[in-house]
Structure formats: structure tokens, C-alpha cells
C-alpha positions as CSV (number, residue, x, y, z in Angstrom):
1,X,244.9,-64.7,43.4
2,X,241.4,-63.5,45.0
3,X,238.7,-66.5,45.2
4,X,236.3,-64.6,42.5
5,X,239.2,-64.0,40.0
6,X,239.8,-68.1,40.6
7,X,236.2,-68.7,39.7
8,X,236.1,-66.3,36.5
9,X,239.3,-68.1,34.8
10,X,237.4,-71.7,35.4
11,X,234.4,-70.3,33.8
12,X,236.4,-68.6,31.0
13,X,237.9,-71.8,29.9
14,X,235.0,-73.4,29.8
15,X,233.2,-71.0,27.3
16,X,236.5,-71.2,25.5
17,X,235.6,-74.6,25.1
18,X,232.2,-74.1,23.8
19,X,233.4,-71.2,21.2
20,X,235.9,-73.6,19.9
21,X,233.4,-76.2,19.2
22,X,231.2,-73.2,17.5
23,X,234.2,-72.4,15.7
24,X,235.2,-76.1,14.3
25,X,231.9,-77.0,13.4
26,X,231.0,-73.8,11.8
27,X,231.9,-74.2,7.9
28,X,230.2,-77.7,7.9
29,X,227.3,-75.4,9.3
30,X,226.7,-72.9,6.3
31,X,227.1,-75.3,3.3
32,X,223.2,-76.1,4.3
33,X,220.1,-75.1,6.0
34,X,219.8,-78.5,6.4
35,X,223.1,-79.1,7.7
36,X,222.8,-75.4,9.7
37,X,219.5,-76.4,11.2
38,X,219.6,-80.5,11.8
39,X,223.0,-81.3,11.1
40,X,222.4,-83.0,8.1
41,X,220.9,-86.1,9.8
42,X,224.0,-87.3,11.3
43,X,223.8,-87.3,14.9
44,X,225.4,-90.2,16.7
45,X,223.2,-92.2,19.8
46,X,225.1,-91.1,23.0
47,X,225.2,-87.0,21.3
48,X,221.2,-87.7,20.1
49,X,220.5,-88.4,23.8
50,X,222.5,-86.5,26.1
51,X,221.8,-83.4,23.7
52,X,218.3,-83.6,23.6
53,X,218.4,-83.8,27.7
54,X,220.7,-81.1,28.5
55,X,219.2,-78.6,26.0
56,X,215.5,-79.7,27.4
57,X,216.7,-79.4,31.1
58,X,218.1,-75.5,31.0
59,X,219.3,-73.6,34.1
60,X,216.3,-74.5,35.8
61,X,218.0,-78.2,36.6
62,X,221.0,-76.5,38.7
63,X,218.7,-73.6,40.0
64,X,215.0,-73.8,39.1
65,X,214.5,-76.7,40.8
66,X,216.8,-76.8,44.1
67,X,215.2,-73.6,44.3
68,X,212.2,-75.0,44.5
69,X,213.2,-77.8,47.0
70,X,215.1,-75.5,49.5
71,X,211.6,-73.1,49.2
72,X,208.8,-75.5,49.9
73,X,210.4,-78.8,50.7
74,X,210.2,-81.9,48.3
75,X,206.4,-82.9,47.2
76,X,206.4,-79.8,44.8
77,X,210.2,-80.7,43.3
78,X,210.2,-84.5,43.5
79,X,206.6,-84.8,41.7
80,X,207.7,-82.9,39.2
81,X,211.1,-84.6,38.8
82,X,208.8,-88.2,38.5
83,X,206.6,-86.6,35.7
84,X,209.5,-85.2,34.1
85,X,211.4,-88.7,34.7
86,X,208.1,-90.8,33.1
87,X,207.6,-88.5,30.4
88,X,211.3,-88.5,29.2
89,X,211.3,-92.4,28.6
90,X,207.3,-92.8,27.2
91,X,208.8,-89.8,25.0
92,X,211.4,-92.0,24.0
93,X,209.9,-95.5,23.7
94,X,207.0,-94.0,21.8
95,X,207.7,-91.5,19.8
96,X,211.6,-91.2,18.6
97,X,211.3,-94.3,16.2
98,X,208.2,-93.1,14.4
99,X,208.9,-89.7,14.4
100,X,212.7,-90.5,12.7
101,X,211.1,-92.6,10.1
102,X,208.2,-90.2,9.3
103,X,209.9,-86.9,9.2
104,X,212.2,-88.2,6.4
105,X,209.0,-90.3,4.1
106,X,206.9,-86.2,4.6
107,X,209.3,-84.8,2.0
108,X,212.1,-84.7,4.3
109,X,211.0,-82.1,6.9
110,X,213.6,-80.5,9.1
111,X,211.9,-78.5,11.3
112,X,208.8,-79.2,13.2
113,X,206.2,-77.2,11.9
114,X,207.7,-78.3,8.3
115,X,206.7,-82.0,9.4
116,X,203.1,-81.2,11.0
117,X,202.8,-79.3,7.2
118,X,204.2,-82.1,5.7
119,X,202.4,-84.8,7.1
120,X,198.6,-83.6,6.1
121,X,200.5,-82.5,2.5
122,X,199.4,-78.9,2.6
123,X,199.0,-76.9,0.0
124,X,198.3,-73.3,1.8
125,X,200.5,-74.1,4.5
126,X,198.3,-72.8,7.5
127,X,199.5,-75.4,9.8
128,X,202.9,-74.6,9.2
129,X,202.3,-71.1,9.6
130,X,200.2,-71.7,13.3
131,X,203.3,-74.0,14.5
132,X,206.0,-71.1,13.5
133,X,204.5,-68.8,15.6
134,X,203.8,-70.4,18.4
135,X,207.3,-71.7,18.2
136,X,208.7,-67.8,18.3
137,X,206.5,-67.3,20.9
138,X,207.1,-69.3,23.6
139,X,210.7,-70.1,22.8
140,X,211.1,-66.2,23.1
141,X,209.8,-66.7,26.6
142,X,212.1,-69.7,27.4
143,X,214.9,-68.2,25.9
144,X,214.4,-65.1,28.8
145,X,214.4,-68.2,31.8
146,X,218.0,-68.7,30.2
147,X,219.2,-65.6,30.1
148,X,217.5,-64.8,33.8
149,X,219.9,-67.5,35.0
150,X,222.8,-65.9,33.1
151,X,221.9,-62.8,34.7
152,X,221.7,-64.2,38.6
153,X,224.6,-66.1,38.1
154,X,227.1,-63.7,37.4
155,X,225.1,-61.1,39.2
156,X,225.6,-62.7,42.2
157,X,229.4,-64.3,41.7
158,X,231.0,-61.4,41.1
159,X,228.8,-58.6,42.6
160,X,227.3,-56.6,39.8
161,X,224.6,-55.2,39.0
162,X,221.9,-57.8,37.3
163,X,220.9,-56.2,33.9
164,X,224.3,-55.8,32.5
165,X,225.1,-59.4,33.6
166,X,222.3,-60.8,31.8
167,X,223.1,-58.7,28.8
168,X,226.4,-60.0,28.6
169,X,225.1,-63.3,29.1
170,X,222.5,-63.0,26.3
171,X,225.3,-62.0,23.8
172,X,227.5,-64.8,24.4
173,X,224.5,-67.2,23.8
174,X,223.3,-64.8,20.9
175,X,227.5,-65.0,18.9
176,X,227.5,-68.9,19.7
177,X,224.8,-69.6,18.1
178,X,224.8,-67.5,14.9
179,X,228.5,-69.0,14.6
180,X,228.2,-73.3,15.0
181,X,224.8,-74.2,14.2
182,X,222.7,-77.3,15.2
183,X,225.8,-79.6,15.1
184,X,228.1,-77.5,17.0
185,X,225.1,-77.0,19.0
186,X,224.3,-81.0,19.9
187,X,228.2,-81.8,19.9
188,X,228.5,-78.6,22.8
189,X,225.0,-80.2,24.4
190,X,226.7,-83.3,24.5
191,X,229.5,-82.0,26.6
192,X,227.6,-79.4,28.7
193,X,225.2,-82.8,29.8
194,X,228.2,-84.5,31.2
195,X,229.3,-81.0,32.8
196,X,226.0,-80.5,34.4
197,X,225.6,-84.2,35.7
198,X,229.4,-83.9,37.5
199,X,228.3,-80.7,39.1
200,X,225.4,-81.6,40.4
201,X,226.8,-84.7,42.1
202,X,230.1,-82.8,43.5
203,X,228.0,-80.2,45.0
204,X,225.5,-83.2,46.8
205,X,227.9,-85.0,47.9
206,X,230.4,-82.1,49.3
207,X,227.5,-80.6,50.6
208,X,225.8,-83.7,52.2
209,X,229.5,-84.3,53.9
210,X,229.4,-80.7,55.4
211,X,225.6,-81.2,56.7
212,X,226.8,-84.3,58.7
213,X,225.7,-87.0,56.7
214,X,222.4,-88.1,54.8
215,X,220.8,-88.7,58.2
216,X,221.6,-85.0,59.8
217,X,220.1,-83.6,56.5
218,X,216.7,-85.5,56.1
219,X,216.9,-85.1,60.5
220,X,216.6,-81.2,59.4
221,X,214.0,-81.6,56.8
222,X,211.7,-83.7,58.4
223,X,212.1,-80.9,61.7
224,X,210.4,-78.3,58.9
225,X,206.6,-79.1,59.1
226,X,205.9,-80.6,55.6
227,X,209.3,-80.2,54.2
228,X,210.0,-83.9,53.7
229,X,206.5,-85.3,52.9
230,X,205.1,-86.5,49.6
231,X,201.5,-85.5,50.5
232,X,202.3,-82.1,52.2
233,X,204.0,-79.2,51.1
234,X,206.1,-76.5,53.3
235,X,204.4,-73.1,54.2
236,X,207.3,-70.6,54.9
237,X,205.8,-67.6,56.8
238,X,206.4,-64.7,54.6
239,X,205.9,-60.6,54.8
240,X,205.8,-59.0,51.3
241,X,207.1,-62.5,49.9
242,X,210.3,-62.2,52.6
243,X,210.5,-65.5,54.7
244,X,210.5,-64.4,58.2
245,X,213.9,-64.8,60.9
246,X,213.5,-65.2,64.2
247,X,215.9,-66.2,66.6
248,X,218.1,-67.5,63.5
249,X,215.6,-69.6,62.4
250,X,213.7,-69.3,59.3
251,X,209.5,-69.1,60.5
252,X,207.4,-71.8,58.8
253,X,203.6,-72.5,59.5
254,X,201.6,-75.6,59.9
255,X,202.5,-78.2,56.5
256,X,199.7,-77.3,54.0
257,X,197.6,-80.0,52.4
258,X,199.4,-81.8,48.9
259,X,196.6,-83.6,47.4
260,X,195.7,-86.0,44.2
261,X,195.2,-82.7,42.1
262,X,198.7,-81.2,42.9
263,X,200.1,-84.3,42.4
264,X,198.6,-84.6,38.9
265,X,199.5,-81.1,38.5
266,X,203.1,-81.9,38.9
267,X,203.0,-84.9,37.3
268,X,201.8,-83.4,33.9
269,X,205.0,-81.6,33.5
270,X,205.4,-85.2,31.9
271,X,202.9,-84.5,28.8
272,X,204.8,-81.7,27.7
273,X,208.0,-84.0,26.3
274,X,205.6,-84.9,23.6
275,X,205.7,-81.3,22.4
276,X,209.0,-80.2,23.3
277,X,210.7,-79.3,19.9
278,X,214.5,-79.3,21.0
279,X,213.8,-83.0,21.8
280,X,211.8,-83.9,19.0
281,X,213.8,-81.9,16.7
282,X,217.2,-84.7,18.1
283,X,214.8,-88.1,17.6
284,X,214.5,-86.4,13.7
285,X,218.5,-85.9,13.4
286,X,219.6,-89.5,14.6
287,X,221.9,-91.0,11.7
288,X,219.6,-94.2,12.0
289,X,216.0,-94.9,14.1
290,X,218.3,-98.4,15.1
291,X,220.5,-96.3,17.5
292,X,217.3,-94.7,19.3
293,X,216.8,-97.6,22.0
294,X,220.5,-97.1,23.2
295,X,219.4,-93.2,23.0
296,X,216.6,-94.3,25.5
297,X,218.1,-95.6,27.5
298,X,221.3,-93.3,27.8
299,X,218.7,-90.1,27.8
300,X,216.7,-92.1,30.8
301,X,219.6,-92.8,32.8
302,X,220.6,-89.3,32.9
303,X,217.5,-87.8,33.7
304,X,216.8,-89.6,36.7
305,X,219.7,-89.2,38.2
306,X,219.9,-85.4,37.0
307,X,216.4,-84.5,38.9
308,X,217.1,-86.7,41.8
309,X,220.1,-85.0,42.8
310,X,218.9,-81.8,41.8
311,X,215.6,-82.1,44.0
312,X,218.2,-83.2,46.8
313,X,220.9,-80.2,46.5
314,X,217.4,-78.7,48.0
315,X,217.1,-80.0,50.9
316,X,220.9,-80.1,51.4
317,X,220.9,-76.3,50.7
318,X,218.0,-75.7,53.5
319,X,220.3,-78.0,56.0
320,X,223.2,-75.7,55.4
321,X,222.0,-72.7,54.8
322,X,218.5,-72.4,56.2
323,X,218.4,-68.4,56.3
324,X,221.0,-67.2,53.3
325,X,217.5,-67.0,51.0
326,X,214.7,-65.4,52.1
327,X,212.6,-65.6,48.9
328,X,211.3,-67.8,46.2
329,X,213.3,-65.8,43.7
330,X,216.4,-65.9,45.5
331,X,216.1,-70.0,46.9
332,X,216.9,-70.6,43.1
333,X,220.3,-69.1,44.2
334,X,221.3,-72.0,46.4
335,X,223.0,-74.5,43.9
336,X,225.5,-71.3,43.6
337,X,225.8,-70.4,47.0
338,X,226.7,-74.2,48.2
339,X,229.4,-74.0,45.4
340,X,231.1,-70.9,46.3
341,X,231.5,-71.6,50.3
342,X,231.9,-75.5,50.0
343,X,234.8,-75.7,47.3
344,X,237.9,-74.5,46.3
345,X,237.3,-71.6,44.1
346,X,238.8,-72.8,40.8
347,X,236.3,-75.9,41.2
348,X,233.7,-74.0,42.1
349,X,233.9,-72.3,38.8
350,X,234.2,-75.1,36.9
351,X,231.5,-76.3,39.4
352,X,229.4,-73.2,38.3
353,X,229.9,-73.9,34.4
354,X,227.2,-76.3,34.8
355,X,224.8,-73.6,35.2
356,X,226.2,-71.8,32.2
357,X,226.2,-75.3,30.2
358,X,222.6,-76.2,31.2
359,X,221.8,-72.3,29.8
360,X,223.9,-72.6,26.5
361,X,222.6,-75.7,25.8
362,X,219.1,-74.6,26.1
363,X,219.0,-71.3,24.9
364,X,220.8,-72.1,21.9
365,X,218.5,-74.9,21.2
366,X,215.6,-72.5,21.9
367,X,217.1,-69.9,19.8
368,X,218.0,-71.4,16.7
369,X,214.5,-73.6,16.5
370,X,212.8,-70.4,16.7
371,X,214.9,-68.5,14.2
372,X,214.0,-71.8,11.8
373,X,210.5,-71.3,12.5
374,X,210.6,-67.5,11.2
375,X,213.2,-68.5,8.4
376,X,212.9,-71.6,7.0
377,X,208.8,-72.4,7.5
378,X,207.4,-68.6,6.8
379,X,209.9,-66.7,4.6
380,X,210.7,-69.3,2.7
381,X,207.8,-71.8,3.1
382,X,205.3,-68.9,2.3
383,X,206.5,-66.2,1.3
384,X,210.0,-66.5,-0.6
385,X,209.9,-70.3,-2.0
386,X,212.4,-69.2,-4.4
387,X,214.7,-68.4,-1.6
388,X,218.4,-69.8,-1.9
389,X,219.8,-71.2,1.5
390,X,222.4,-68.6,2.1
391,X,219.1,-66.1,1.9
392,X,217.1,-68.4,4.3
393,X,220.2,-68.6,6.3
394,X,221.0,-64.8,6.6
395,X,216.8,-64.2,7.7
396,X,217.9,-67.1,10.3
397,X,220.8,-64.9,11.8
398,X,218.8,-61.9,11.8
399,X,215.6,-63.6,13.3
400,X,218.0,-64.7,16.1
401,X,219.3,-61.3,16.6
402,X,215.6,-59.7,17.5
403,X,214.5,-62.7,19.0
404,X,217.5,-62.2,22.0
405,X,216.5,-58.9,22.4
406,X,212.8,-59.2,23.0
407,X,213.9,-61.9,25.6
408,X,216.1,-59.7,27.0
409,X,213.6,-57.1,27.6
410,X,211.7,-60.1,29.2
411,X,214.3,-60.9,31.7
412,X,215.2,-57.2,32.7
413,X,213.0,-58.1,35.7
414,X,215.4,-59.4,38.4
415,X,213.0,-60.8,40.6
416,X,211.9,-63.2,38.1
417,X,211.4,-67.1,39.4
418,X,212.9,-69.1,36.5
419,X,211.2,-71.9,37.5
420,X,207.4,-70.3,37.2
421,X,208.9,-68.9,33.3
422,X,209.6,-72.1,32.4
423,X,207.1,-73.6,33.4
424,X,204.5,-71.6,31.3
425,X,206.4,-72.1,28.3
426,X,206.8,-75.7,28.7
427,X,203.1,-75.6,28.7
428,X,202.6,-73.7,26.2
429,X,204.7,-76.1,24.1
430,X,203.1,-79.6,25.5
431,X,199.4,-78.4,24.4
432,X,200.1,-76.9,21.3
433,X,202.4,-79.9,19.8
434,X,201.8,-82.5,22.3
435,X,198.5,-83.8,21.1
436,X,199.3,-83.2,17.8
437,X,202.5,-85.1,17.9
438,X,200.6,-88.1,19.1
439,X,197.8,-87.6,16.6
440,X,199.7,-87.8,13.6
441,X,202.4,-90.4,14.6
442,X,199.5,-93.3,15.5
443,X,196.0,-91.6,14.1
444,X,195.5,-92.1,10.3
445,X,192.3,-90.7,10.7
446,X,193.7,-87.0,12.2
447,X,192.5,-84.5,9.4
448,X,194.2,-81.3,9.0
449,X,191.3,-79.3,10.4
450,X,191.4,-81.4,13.3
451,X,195.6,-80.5,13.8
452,X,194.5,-76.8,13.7
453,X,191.9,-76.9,16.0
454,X,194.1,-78.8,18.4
455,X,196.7,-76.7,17.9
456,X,194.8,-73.5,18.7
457,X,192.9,-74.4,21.4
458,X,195.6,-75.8,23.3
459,X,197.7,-72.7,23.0
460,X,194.5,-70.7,23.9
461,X,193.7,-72.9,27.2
462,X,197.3,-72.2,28.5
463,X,196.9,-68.7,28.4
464,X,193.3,-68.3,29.7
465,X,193.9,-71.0,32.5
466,X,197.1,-69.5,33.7
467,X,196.0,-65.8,33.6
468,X,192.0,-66.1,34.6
469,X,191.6,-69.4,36.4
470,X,194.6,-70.5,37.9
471,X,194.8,-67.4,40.2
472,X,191.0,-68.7,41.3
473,X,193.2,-71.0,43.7
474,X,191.6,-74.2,45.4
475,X,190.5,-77.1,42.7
476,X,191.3,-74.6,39.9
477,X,194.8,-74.2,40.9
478,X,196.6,-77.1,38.5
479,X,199.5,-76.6,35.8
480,X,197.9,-75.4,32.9
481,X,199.2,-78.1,30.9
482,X,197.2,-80.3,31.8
483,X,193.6,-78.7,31.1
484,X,195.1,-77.5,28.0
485,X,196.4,-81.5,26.9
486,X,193.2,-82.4,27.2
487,X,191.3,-79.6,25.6
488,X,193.9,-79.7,22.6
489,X,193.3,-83.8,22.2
490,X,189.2,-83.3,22.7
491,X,189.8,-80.6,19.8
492,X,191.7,-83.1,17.4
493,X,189.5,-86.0,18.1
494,X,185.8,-84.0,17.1
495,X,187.3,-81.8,14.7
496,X,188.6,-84.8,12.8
497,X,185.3,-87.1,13.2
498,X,183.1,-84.2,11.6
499,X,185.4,-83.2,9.0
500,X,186.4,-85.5,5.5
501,X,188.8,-88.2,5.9
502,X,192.6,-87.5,4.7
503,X,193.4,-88.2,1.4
504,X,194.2,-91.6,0.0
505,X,198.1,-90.2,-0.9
506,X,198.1,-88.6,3.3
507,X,196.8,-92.0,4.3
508,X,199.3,-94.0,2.0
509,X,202.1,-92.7,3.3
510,X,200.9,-93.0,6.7
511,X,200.9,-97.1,6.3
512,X,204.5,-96.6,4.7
513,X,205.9,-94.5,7.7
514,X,204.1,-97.0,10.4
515,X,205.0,-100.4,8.4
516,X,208.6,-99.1,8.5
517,X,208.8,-98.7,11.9
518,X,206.7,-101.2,13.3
């Protein structure tokens, strides 16, 4: 039996797992829209946690990332891992426990933009309206990153050609989740986190024993001028974006500067967990707001040791194989190309599952929050109120159906970095909801003209600061997020201050959500 036939059965079985939990979970999915699109409130701690992680994570943990590392060496990856790492448990600590207890007093809102509505007790629902679309937006964006790494993956396993791979890909995502739901959806999460977390550590540790130890891979790193510094960042010497070969031996210049603001750049990948839906959407399906310090601290575990080993596989990939990827768009193929020479190929495809678990469990996520958005908070928050579920449900499906395809036409363009698309829309997501978030879960003095304003000019910032200023380079090259946090929370704060106070009934049941929890 060839190696690549191995490696295909391994993979199959796995998404025969996944479609069987669709499958089981699926008639318990369509008796509700709230059952279909939060599981009817019933999420368990250690499903809540490791479901929210995996299906925040995506492909970029097993490829983004690594890629990242084996490119430029480990200030860029590890600061970003540290943000990520902080941000996860302040998310957490903060947030869950109020956001649980509020979401349930605002009328019981199930979707996001249903609780930002919800909480300033609309009438012309505006807010809900602004939140939807920027939901469809940028998850339509993330939901491309996922199918990118659908598309390298098998593309480069089996030899074939990249667009069809992605495709098929894309409809395997698309049929699971129009089938299970957002219980079959956390219960799959749940499994794909403990997949993804296995093959990250085989792969380290296999490929860390094949370097020659810990100390001949940081020996290698630390050769590579900036590769294994905190405050300096690799410079591979590149023609037309190709690293250069000579003599065997991939060309890199003298380390470049890494400074306070690319630090701070990296680090606000942190601010965005306050936006994230997929993870705020999980703190709003716990059973009970009791079971959300275990959550914590099972969702905190796993995500530092997820980014430390991912950063790592990095480095480990640059000891090994220090000339198999020449680009920044092909480095994000090293977490595969460790797999397939270093193990046997039936574990490598089980191995190489991960990838397609940390893309299931984010693209379905991403997918079925958006198709909410369109479904559940504009047809029938706005327009069709009359709407019975199985309608609301039917738009869903069909919203998820047009939704694929637009992000397929997105990630028809093989070169594509899947760390640079994900990091836009994370943006994108952190200013919009972030500051907002915050606003309404500990500021009873946020107005709704205030949540607009912050809403809008966030979303704005991110684009203007990634497309006009960013490419300025120098002082103006930081994450967008961060210019766009700030902006956004400026917004809310003046908007709010000049504009009447909330009502006495918004206000009320404010002190009712905050006394419960505190």
C-alpha cells in the first residue's frame, strides 16, 4: 500500500468521525434556531473551553504560525503567541461570567449582534443591523484562510492541482455544517482540540529527536542572524519573494531591528479575543456561568501549550529542513512537510488531521455565525419578524451556501499567506466588537450612539490603516488592530459623554446583570 494512499485512509476516518457526529447531533439541531445556532444553552465546561479554542485557533496554529517561525525566526511568532496567550485568559477572567449572565437577562439573545441590540433595547435595530454585516464580512474572509489551508494541504499531499483541492475542501466544510449545527459543531471542536494538541506535540518532539536534540536545534537557530532573538527579527535574502540558495544554504542578511512598537504590534493580537464571536458566542452557551472558571483554566492550559509548540515546530522545521521552502507562502507548509518524511504514513495522516480539525473547527464556527448574522438578526430581526424557525433556518442554509462560495473565490489565489488573512480579519473583528464588548459588560453609562460610533469607526480604521498607512512602513508599520482598539474605545467614550444617558429600564437591567455576577 503506497505511503499517500496510507495517509488518505487516516484522514478519511477521521472526517468519518466528524460527519458522524454531524449526523448524531443533527435532529436535536432543527427542533430550534436556538438549539441550531447555540445549542440550546447546554454546553458542558471542558466542551465550552476546548471548543471555543480550537474553533478560535484555525489552520493557522499547525501552519500559519510555524510558518511564520521557520520564515523570520521567533520574535514575530512568539510575541504573537504571548498576546494571544494573555488575551485568551483576561478574555476569560473578564468577560465569560458577565457576558453568560447578561446575554440571557437582554431577552435572551443568541447571537451576538442580537445581544449588542439587546442590551441598549432597540427599537430600529441599527446596531443589530451594523454588527450583522460586519459579522458576514469578515468571517467571509476568515472562512477563505480555512479553506486556503484545505487547499495547500491536500494540494500538496497528494499532488494536485490547488483550486480543485480547496473546492473539495470548502464542500466538506460547507455539508458539515448545514447538517449538525452549533452542538455537533462544539461536541466536533471539542474533539478536533485534542486532535490538534497530539499532533502538534508528536511532530515537535519526532522532529526535535531527528534534529539531534533541543540543543542542535536552538545551535542552528541562534547560527541564523536574528532567528532566535526576542528583540530582532530574521531577514532572509529574497529575489521576487524567493529566499536565495547558495552552496545549500538558505542566504539571510544582517538580523533587522524588533523594537517596543513591533512588539506592541504583536502583542495586540491579544485585544481582538474581546471581539472574537466564535469565543464569545461559547461563554453565552455554557449550561451554567459556575462552570466558566474550570473553562479558564482548561481553555488557558491549552492555549499556551498549543502556541508554544506551534512557534517551536518553526524553528525545528528550519533545523531540518532549511531550504525545502523558499517563500513566505510556502514556510506555512512545514508542519506538513515534517509529518510526511518524519512518520510512518498512516500516523502521518492521522498526524495531518489536525490541520483539517483546526480548519473544520474554525470554518464551521465562522460559517454558521455568519449565516446567523444574515438569518436570524436581519431577515428575521428586521425584515420578516413573523418568521417561523424552520423559515429562519432554511435562509441560514442558504446564507451558508453563498457565503462558501464568495470565500472560495477569495482563496482561488494559491499564493495566499494564511497567516497575513487571518490576521486582518481578526482585526477587523477585535475593533468592531472589542470595545464594545467591554463597554457594555462594565459601562452603564455606554449609549447606543456611542456603540455605533465605536462600532463604525473601528471597522473603518482597520481598513484605512491596513490599505493606506501600514504600507507607509517605519513607525506606521503596526497591526492594525491596535490603532483601530483605540480609535473604536475613543469613539464610544465621546460619543456617549455628549449624547443622553441610557434609559432608566437599559440602566436597570444593567445593575441586575452586574449584581448577578458580581
Amino acid at each position: 500500500m503506497s505511503n499517500t494512499l496510507q495517509i488518505l485512509i487516516a484522514m478519511m476516518i477521521y472526517m468519518s468521525a466528524v460527519i458522524l457526529i454531524g449526523l448524531f447531533f443533527a435532529r436535536r439541531a432543527n427542533r430550534s434556531s436556538k438549539e441550531y445556532f447555540i445549542g440550546g444553552r447546554s454546553l458542558g465546561p471542558w466542551i465550552t473551553a476546548m471548543s471555543a479554542e480550537a474553533s478560535d485557533m484555525s489552520g493557522w496554529l499547525l501552519m500559519g504560525l510555524p510558518g511564520v517561525a521557520y520564515w523570520c525566526g521567533i520574535s514575530d511568532a512568539a510575541w504573537t503567541a504571548i498576546g494571544l496567550a494573555v488575551g485568551t485568559y483576561l478574555n476569560w477572567l473578564i468577560v465569560s461570567k458577565r457576558l453568560r449572565r447578561y446575554s440571557e437577562i437582554a431577552d435572551e439573545s443568541i447571537t451576538l449582534p442580537e445581544f449588542f441590540s439587546n442590551r441598549f433595547h432597540e427599537h430600529r435595530k441599527v446596531i443589530m443591523s451594523i454588527a450583522a454585516l460586519f459579522i458576514l464580512i469578515f468571517f467571509t474572509v476568515y472562512a477563505s484562510s480555512c479553506f486556503v489551508t484545505c487547499g495547500k494541504l491536500f494540494s500538496t499531499l497528494f499532488d494536485m492541482p490547488y483550486i480543485p483541492m480547496m473546492i473539495i475542501g470548502a464542500i466538506f466544510v460547507l455539508l458539515y455544517t448545514i447538517l449538525g449545527g452549533f452542538l455537533a459543531e462544539s461536541v466536533s471542536d471539542f474533539m478536533q482540540a485534542c486532535v490538534m494538541i497530539v499532533a502538534l506535540s508528536i511532530v515537535v518532539l519526532v522532529g526535535t529527536h531527528a534534529a539531534g536534540g533541543l540543543d542542535a536545534v536552538v545551535a542552528n537557530a541562534k547560527s541564523i542572524p536574528g532567528f532566535f532573538d526576542f528583540f530582532g527579527i530574521a531577514n532572509p535574502v529574497t529575489v521576487d519573494g524567493v529566499q536565495q540558495i547558495v552552496n545549500g544554504q538558505p542566504q539571510f542578511g544582517s538580523a533587522a531591528p524588533y523594537g517596543i512598537l513591533s512588539i506592541a504590534s504583536c502583542m495586540a493580537w491579544g485585544l481582538g479575543y474581546f471581539g472574537m464571536p466564535q469565543v464569545l458566542l461559547r461563554f453565552m452557551a455554557i449550561r451554567s456561568e459556575s462552570e466558566l472558571s474550570r473553562s479558564r483554566r482548561i481553555a488557558t492550559i491549552w492555549v499556551v501549550i498549543s502556541l508554544g509548540v506551534s512557534v517551536f515546530i518553526g524553528i525545528v522545521g528550519r533545523a531540518l529542513f532549511p531550504v525545502a521552502l523558499t517563500t513566505s507562502s510556502e514556510a506555512e507548509n512545514i508542519f506538513i512537510v515534517l509529518s510526511s518524511h518524519l512518520l510512518p504514513p498512516l500516523l502521518a495522516g492521522f498526524v495531518m488531521a489536525g490541520i483539517l480539525a483546526a480548519t473544520i473547527s474554525s470554518s464551521d464556527s465562522y460559517l454558521l455565525i455568519a449565516a446567523s448574522a444574515l438569518a436570524k438578526n436581519i431577515y428575521h430581526g428586521i425584515f420578516r419578524k413573523d418568521a417561523t424557525d424552520k423559515k429562519v433556518m432554511q435562509i441560514s442554509r442558504i446564507t451558508l451556501l453563498v457565503i462558501s462560495l464568495i470565500a472560495m473565490v477569495i482563496a482561488a489565489d494559491e499564493e495566499s499567506v494564511i497567516f497575513t488573512i487571518v490576521s486582518f480579519a481578526w482585526a477587523g473583528f477585535g475593533a468592531v466588537f472589542g470595545p464594545l464588548m467591554l463597554a457594555c459588560l462594565f459601562w452603564k453609562r455606554v449609549t447606543r450612539a456611542g456603540a455605533i460610533a465605536g462600532m463604525l469607526s473601528g471597522g473603518f480604521m482597520v481598513f484605512v490603516w491596513k490599505l493606506f498607512i501600514r504600507p507607509l512602513g517605519g513607525v506606521w508599520n503596526i497591526y492594525e488592530l491596535l490603532p483601530a482598539f483605540i480609535l473604536s474605545c475613543v469613539c464610544i467614550v465621546v460619543v456617549s459623554l455628549v449624547t443622553p444617558a441610557p434609559s432608566a429600564e437599559v440602566t436597570a437591567e444593567f445593575d441586575k446583570a452586574v449584581g448577578k455576577v458580581l
